[in-house]
N, C-alpha and C positions, 0 to 999 in steps of 0.2 A: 647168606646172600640169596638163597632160594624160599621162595614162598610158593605155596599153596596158591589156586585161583581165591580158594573160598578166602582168604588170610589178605589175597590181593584187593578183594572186594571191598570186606571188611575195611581195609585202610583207607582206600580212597574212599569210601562212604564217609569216613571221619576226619581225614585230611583234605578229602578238597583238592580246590586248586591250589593247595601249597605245597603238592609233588606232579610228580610228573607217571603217567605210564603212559607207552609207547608200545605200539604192535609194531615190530620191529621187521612183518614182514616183506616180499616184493608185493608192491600195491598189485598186482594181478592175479597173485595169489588170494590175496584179500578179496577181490572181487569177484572170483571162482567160487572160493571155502564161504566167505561172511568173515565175520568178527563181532565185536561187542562195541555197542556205542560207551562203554563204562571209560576203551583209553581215547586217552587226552589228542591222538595225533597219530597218526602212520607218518615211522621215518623209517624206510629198511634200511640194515645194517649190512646185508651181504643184496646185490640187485644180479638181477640174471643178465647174464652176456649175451642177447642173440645171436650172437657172433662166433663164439667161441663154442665148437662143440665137444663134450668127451666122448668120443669112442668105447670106451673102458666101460663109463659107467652110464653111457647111452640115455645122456640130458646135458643139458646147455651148463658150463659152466657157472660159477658167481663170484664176482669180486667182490671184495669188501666197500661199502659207498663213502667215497672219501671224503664226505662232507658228514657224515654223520655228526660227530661228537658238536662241531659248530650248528649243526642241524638243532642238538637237543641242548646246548647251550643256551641260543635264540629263545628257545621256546622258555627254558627258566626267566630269562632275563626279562623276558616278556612278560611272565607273574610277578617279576618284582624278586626272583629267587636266583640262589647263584649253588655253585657245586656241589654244596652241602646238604641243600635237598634232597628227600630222598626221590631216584628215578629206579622205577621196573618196567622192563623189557619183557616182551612175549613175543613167543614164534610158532611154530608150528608144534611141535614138539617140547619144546624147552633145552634140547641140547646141543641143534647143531647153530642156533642162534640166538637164543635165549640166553643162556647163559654165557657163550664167548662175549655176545655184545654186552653184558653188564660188565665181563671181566675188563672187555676195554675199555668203556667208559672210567672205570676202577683205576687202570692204567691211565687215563688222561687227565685226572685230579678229580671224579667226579666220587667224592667217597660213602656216599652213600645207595651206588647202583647195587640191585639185585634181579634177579627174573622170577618168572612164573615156572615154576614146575610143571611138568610135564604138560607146557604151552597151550596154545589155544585148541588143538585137535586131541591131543593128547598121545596114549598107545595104540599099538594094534591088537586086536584081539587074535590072540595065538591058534587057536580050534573052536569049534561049534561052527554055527549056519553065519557069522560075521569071522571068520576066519581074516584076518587081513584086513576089516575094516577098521578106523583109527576111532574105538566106541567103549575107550578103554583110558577110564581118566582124563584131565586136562579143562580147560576154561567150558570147551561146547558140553560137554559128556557132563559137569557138577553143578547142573539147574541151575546156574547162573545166567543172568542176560546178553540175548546172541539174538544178532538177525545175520540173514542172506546177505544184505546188502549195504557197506558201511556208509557212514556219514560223509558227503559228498566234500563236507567244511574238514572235515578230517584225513582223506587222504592222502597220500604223498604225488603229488606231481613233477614229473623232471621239469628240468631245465631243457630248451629247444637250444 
């Protein structure tokens, strides 16, 4: 279920539009970090609640976006492709949304979902002079294709 950036690349350089990958995270995130014009689309799978604050862990909550799976549906169907396609997700990290969201999609009859490993930023680096910065593994960190700024045709926009 989990792939590599570089294994993710590799695929879609050879599949095309006949899968799907999706940066799966809140478009403001994306537009803070960057991303890669390589996925097909921004659809988050968990959106921030400005609403909702945790105290505990002192950041805004996230629900899960309830239109996802119909979200990444549309978009096969729209290739002409249905559940069997393969679809990868990427997030920041690769674990707190990366891979929940391909297990759901998995869970909603999508059987071919898997994610990016350790996502689009990647790890942290434990010690030295980047102590804590995220320069350790993941889509940005393995010379693959990233800009600052995602594709305007590609991000997710709410609904008003």
């Amino acid at each position: 279920m989990g792939l590599t950036p570089e294994e993710t690349y590799a695929l879609k350089q050879e599949q095309g539009d006949q899968m799907l990958f999706i940066d799966v995270r809140d478009p403001v995130e994306v537009m803070f970090i960057g991303s890669t014009d390589v996925v097909d689309a921004n659809i988050p799978f968990m959106q921030v609640d400005r609403y909702d604050w945790d105290e505990e862990n002192n950041r805004f909550r996230m629900s899960v976006n309830p239109n996802f799976a119909a979200e990444v549906e549309a978009l096969l169907e729209a290739r002409g492709l249905d559940k069997t396609a393969q679809v990868i997700t990427m997030c920041r990290s690769g674990s707190e949304r990366g891979e929940p969201s391909a297990r759901y999609l998995q869970e909603q009859g999508f059987s071919n979902a898997g994610f990016v490993i350790n996502g689009f930023q990647g790890g942290s680096a434990k010690e030295g002079p980047q102590s804590g910065m995220r320069v350790v593994n993941g889509w940005q960190n393995s010379g693959l294709p990233w800009g600052s700024r995602m594709n305007a045709e590609k991000i997710y926009r709410s609904q008003r």
